[in-house]
N, C-alpha and C positions, 0 to 999 in steps of 0.2 A: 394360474388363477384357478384353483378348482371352486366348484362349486359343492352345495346341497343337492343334489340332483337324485330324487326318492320315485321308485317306478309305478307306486302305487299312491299316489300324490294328490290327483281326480286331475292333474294338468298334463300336459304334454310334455316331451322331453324338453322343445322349442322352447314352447309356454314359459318354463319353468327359467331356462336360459336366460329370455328375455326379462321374465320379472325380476331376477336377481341381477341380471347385469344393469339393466335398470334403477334398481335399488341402489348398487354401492353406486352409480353416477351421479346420479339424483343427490347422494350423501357426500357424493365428493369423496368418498372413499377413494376412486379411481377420480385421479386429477383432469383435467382438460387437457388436451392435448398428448395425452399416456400412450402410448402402443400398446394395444394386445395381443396377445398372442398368436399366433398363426391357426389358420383351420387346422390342419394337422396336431400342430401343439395342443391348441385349447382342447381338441375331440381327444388326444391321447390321455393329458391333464384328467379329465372328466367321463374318460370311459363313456365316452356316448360318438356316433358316428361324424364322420366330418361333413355328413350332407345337413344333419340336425344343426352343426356349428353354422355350416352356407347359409342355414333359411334364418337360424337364431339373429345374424349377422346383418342379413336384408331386411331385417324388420327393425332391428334396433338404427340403422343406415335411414328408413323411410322415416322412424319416428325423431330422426333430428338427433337421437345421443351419439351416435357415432359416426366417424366419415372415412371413407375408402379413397387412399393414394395408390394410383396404379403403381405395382412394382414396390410398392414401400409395404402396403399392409394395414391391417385399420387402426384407428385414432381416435380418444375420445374427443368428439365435435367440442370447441371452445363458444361456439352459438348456441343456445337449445331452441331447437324449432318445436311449434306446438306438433305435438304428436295425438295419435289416437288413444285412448283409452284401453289401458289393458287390464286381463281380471285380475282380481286380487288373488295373490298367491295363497292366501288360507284358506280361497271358498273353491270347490271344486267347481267347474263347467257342469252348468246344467242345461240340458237338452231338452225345450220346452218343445220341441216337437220332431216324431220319430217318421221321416220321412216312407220308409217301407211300412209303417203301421197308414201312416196315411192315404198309400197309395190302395194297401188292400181293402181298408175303409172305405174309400172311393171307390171303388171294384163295385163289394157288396151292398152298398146302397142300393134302396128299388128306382123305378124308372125315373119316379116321380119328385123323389129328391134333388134340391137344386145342390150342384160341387162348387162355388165360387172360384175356390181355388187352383182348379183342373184344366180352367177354359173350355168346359163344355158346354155348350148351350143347353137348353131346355127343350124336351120334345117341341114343344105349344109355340118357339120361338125359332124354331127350324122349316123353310118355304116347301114341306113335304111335297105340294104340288109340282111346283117347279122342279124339283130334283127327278121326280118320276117323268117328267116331258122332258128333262135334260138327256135321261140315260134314255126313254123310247130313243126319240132322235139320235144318241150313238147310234143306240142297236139296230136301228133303218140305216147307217151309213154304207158305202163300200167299204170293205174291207182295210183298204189303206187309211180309213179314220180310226180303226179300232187298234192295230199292230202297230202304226209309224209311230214315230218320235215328232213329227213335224218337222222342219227349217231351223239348222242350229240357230239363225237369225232371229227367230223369235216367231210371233202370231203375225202373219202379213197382212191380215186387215188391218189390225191395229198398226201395224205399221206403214200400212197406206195412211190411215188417219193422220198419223203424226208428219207424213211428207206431206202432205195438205196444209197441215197445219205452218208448216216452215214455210211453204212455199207462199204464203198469206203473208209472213211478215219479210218475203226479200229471198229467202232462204232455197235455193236450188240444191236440191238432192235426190241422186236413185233411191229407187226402195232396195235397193244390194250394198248401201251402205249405212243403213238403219238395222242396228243392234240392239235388240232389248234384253237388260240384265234382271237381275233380283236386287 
């Protein structure tokens, strides 16, 4: 089964896979129930890699046109399940936004500008107090507050809280076997 497969196309190698095998399914070109070619075949077929065939493969598999029998190989799907929306193969992928242009955009802003996008708060909306009595009080600690890791266990006040709390509803447990995760 070769394809059209053009390297300067504005789609991907994948992309390009998918909309055309796509297409003749859709046209019934390729019948329901047809075998296709193996990753090896199809990728020698089409001069393009067999990992591009693998991903072409799991995307036409998720969008319902084709189904995987272990050991046999794939099969155009006799079902069509609704699938997602692919581009259209005559309009190139346009990239309405350039990730590293954004980031340096965000960089160079002054202080004063809000980033929505970045998750960073606003000077004006940061408890600048609070953070300044957070770090004195490190910086007053012993030593072992500033270098330890703590208790793989977790914070043991809060984990006193939580054995109060159990023990309120019935609940009998050491603080040596309260774990706090993420």
């Amino acid at each position: 089964m070769k394809l059209n497969i053009v390297a300067e196309a504005g789609l991907t190698i994948v992309e390009q896979v998918v909309t055309q095998m796509a297409g003749l399914i859709e046209a019934r070109a390729i019948g329901a129930g047809k075998k296709l070619p193996s990753i090896r075949r199809f990728a020698e077929m089409n001069g393009i890699s067999k990992s591009s065939v693998v991903e072409a493969y799991d995307r036409l598999v998720a969008e319902g046109l084709i189904v995987s029998r272990p050991k046999s190989g794939f099969f155009v799907s006799s079902r069509r399940l609704p699938g997602p929306v692919r581009p259209d193969a005559a309009r190139p992928r346009q990239h309405e936004i350039d990730p590293l242009w954004m980031l340096r955009h965000s960089l160079e802003l002054d202080r004063d500008t809000l980033r929505p996008g970045c998750g960073w708060l606003p000077p004006t909306m940061l408890p600048a107090d609070g953070i300044r009595r957070a770090l004195r009080a490190v910086a007053r600690a012993d030593d072992k507050a500033l270098t330890d890791y703590g208790s793989p266990l977790g914070y043991e006040p809060l984990r006193g809280v939580l054995q109060r709390m159990l023990a309120a509803r019935g609940v009998e447990v050491g603080l040596g076997n309260i774990l706090l995760t993420d």
